[in-house]
mmCIF file of the N, C-alpha and C atoms, coordinates in Angstrom:
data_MODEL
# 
_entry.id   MODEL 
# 
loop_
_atom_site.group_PDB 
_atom_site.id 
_atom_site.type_symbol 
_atom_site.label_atom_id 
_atom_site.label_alt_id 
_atom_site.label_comp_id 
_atom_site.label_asym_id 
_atom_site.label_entity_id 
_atom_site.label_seq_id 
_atom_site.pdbx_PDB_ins_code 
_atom_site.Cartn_x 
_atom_site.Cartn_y 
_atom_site.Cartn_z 
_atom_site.occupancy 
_atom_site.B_iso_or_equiv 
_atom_site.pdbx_formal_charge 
_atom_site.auth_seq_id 
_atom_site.auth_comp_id 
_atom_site.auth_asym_id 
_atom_site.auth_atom_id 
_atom_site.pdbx_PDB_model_num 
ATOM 1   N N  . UNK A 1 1  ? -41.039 -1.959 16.491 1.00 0.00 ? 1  UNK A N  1 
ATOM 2   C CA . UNK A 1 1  ? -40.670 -1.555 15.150 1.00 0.00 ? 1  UNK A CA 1 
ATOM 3   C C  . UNK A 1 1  ? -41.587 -2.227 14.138 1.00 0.00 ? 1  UNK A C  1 
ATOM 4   N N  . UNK A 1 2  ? -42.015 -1.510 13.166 1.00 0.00 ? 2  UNK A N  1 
ATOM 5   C CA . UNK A 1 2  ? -42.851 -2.024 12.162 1.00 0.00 ? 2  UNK A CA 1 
ATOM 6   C C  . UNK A 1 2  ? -41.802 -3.010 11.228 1.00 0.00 ? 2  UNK A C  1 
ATOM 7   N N  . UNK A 1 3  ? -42.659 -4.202 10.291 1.00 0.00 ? 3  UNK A N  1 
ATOM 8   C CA . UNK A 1 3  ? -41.577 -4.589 9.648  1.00 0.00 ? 3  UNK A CA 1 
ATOM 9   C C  . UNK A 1 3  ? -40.916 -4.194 8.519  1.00 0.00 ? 3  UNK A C  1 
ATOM 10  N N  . UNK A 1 4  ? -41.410 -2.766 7.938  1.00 0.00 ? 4  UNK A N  1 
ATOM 11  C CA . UNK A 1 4  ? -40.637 -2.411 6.961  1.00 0.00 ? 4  UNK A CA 1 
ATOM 12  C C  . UNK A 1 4  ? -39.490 -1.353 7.398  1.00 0.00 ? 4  UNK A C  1 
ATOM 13  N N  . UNK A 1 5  ? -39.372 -1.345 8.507  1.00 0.00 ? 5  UNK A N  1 
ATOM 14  C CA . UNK A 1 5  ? -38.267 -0.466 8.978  1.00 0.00 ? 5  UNK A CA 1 
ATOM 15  C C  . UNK A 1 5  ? -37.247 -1.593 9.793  1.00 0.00 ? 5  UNK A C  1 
ATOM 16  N N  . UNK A 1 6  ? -36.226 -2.342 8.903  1.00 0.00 ? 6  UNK A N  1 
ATOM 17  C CA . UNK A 1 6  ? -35.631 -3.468 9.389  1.00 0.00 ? 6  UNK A CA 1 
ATOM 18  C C  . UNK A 1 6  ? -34.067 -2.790 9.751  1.00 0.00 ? 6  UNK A C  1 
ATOM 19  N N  . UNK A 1 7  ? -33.373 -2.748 11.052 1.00 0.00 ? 7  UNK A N  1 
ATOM 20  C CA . UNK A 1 7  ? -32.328 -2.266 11.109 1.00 0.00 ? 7  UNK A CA 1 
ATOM 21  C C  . UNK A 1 7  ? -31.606 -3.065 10.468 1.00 0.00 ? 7  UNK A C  1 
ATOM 22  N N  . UNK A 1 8  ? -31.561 -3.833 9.572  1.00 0.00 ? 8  UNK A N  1 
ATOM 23  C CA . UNK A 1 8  ? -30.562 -4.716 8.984  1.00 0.00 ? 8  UNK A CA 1 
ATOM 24  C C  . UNK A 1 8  ? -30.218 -3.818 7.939  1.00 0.00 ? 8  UNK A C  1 
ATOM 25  N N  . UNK A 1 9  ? -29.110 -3.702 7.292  1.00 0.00 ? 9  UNK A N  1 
ATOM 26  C CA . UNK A 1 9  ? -28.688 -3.066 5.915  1.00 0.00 ? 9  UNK A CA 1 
ATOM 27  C C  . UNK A 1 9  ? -27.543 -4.689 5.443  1.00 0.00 ? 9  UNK A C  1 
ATOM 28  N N  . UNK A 1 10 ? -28.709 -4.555 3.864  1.00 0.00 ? 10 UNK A N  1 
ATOM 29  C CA . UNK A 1 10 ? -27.693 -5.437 3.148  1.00 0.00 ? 10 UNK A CA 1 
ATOM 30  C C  . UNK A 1 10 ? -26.942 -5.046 1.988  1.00 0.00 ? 10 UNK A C  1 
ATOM 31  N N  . UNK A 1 11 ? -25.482 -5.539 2.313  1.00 0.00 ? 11 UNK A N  1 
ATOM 32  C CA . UNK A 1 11 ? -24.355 -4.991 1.539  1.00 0.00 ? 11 UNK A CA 1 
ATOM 33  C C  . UNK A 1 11 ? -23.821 -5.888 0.312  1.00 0.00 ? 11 UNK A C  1 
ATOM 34  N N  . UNK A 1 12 ? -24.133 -5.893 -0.692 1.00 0.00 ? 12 UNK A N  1 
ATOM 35  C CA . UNK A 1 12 ? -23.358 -6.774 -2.060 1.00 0.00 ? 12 UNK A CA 1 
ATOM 36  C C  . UNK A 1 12 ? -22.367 -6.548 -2.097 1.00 0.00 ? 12 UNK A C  1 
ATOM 37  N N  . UNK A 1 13 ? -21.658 -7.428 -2.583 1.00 0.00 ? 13 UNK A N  1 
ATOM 38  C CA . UNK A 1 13 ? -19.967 -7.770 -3.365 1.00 0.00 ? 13 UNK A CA 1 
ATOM 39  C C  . UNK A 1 13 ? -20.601 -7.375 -4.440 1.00 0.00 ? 13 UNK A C  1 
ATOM 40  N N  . UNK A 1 14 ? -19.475 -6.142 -5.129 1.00 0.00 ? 14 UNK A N  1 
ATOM 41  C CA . UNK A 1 14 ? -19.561 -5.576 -6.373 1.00 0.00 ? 14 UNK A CA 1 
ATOM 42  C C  . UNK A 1 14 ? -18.300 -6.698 -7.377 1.00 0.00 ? 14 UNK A C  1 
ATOM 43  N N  . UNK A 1 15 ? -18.405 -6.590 -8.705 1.00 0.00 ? 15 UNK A N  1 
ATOM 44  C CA . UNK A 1 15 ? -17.418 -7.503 -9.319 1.00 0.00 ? 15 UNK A CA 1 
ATOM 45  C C  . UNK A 1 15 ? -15.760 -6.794 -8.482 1.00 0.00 ? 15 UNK A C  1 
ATOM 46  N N  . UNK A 1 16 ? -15.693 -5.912 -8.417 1.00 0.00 ? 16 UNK A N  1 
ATOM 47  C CA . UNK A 1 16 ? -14.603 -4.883 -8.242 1.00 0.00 ? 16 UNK A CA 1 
ATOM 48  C C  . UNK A 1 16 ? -13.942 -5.262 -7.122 1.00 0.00 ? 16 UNK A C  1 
ATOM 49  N N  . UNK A 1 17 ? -14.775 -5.869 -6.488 1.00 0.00 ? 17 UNK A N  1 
ATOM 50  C CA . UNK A 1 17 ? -14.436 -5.893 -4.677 1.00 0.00 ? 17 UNK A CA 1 
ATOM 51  C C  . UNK A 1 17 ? -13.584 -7.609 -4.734 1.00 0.00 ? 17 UNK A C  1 
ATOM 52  N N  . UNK A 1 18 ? -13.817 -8.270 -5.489 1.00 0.00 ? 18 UNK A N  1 
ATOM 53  C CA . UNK A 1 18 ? -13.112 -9.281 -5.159 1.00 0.00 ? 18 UNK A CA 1 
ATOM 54  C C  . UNK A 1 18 ? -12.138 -9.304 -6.283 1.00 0.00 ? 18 UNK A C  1 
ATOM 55  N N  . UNK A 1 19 ? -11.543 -8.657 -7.286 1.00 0.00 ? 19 UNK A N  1 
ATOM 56  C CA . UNK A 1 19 ? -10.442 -8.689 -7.806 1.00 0.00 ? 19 UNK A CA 1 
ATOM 57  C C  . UNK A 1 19 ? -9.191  -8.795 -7.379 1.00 0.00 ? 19 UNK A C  1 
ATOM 58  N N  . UNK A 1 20 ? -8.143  -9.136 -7.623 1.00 0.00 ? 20 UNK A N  1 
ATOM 59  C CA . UNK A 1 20 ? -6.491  -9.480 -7.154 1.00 0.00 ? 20 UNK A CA 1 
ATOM 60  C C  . UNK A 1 20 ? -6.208  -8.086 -6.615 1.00 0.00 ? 20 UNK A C  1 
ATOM 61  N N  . UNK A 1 21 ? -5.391  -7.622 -6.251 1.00 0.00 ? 21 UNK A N  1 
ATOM 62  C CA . UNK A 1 21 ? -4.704  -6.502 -6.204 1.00 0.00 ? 21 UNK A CA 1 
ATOM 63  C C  . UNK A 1 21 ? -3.363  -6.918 -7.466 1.00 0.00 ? 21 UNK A C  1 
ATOM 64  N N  . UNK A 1 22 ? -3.050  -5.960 -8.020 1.00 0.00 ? 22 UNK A N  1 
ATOM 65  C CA . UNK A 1 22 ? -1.672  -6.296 -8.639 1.00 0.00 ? 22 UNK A CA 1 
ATOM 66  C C  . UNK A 1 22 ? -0.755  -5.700 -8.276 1.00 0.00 ? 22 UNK A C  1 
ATOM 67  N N  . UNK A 1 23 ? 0.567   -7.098 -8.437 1.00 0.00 ? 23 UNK A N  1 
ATOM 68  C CA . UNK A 1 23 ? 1.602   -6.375 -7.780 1.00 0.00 ? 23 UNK A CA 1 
ATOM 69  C C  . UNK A 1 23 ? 2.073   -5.507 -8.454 1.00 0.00 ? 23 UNK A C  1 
ATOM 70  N N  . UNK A 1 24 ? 2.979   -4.630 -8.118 1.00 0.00 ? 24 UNK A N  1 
ATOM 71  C CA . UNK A 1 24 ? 3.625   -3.712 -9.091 1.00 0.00 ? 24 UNK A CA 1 
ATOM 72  C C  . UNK A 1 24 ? 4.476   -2.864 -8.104 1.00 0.00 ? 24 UNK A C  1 
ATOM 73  N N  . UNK A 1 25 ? 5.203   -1.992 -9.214 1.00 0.00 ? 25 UNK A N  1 
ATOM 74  C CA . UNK A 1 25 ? 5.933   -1.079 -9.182 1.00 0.00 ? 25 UNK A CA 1 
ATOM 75  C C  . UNK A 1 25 ? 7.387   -1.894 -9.086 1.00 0.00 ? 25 UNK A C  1 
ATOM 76  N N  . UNK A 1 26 ? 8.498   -0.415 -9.315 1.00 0.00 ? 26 UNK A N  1 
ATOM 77  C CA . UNK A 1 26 ? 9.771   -0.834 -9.857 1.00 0.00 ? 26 UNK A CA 1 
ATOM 78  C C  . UNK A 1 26 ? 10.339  -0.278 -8.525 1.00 0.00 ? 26 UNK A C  1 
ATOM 79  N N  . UNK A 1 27 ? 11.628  -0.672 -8.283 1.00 0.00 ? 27 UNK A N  1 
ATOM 80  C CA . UNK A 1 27 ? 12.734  -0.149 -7.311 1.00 0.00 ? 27 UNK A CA 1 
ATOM 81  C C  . UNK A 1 27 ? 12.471  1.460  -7.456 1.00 0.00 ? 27 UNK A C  1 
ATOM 82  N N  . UNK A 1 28 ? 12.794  2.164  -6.505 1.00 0.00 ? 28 UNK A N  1 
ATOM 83  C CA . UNK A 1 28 ? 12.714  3.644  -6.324 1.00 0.00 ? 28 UNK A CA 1 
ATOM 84  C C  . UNK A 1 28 ? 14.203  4.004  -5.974 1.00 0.00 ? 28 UNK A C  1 
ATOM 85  N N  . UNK A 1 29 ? 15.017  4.681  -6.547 1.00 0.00 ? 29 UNK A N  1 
ATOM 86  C CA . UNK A 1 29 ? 16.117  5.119  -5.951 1.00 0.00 ? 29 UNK A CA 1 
ATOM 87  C C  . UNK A 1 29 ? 15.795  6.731  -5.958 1.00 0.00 ? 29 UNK A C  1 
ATOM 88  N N  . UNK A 1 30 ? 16.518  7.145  -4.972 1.00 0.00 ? 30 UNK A N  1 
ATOM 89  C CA . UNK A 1 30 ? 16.195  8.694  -4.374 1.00 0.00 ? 30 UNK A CA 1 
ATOM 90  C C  . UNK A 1 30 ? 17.455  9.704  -5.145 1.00 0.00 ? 30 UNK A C  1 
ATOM 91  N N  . UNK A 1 31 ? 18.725  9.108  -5.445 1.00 0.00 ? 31 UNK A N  1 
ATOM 92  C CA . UNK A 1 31 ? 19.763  9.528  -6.059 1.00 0.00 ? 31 UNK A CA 1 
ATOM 93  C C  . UNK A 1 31 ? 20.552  8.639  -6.428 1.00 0.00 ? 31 UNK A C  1 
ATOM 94  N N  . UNK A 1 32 ? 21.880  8.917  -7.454 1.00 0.00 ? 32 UNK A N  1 
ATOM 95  C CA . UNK A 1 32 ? 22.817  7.910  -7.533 1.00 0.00 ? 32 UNK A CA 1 
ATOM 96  C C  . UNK A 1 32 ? 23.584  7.342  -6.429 1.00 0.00 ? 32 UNK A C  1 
ATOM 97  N N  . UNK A 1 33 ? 23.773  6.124  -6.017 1.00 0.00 ? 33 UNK A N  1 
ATOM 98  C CA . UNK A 1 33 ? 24.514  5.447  -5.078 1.00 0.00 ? 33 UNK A CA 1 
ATOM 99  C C  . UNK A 1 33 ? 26.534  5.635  -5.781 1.00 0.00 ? 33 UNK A C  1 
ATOM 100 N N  . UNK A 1 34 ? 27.326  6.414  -4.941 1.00 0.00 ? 34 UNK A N  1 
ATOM 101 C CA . UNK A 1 34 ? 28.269  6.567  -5.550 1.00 0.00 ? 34 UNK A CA 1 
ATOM 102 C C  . UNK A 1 34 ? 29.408  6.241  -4.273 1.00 0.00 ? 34 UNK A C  1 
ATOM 103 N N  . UNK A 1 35 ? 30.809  5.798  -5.024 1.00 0.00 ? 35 UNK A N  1 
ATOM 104 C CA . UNK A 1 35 ? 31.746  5.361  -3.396 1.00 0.00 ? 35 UNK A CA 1 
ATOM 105 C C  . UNK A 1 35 ? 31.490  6.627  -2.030 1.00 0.00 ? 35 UNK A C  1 
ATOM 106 N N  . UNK A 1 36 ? 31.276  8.003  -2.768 1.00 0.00 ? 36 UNK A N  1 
ATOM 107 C CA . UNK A 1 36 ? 31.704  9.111  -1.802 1.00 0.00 ? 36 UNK A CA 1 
ATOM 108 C C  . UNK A 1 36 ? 29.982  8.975  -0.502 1.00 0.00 ? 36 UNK A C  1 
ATOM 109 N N  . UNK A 1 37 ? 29.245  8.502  -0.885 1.00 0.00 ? 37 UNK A N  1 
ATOM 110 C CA . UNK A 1 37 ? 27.986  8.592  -0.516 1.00 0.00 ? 37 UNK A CA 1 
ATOM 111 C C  . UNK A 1 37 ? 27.918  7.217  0.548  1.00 0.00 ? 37 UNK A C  1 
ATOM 112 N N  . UNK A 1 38 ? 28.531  6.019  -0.097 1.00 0.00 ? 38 UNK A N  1 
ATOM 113 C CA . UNK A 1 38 ? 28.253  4.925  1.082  1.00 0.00 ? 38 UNK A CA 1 
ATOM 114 C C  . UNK A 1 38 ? 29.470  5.442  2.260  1.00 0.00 ? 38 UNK A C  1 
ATOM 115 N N  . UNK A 1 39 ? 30.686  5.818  1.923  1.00 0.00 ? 39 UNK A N  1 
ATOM 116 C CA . UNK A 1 39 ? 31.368  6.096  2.947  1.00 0.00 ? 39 UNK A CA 1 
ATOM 117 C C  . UNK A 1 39 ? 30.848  7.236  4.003  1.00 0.00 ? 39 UNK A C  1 
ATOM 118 N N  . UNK A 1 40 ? 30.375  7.952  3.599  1.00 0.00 ? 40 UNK A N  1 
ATOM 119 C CA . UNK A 1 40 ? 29.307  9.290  4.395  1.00 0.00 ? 40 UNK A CA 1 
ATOM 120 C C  . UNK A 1 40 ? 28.748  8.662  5.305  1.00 0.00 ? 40 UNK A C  1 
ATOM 121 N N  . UNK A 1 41 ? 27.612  7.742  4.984  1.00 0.00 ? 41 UNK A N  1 
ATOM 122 C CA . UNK A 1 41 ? 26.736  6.766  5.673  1.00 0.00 ? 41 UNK A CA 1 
ATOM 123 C C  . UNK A 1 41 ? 27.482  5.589  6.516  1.00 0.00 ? 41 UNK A C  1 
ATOM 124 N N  . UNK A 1 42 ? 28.698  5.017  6.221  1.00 0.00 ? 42 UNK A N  1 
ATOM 125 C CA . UNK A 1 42 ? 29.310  4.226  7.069  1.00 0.00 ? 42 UNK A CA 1 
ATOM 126 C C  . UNK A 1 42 ? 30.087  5.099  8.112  1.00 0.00 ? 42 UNK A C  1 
ATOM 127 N N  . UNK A 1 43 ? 30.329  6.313  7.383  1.00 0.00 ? 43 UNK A N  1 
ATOM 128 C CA . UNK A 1 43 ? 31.231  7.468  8.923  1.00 0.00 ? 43 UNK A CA 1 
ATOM 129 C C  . UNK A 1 43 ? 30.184  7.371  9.622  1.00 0.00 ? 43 UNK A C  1 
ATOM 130 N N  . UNK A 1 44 ? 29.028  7.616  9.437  1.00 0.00 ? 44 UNK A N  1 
ATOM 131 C CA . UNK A 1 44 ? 27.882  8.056  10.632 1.00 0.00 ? 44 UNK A CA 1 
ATOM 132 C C  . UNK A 1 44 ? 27.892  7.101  11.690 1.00 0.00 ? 44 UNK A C  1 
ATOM 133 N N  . UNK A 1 45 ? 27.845  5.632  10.991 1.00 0.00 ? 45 UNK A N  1 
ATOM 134 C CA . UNK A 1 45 ? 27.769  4.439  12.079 1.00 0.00 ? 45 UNK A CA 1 
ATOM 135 C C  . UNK A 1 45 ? 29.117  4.270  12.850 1.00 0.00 ? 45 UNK A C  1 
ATOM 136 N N  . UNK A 1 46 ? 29.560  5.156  12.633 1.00 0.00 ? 46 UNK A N  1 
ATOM 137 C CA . UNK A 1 46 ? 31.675  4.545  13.019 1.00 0.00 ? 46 UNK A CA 1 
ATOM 138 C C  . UNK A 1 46 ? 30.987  5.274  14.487 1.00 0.00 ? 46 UNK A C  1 
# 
């Protein structure tokens, strides 16, 4: 191999790449939690 054909590839850290992740987001509820709804879900386990 000649030396300007180097199989090496060099890769930089962009500023972007080492930033935090942030935490986030809020609770997700799918519907209202109501008495008739937990008892549904506790018949299933009976």
């Amino acid at each position: 191999m000649s030396e300007n054909n180097l199989p090496i590839k060099l890769v930089l850290q962009k500023t972007s790449d080492i930033i935090k992740n942030s935490n986030g987001g809020s609770t997700k509820f799918f519907g209202e939690i109501t008495p008739q709804l937990k008892e549904e879900i506790t018949d299933k386990f009976e």
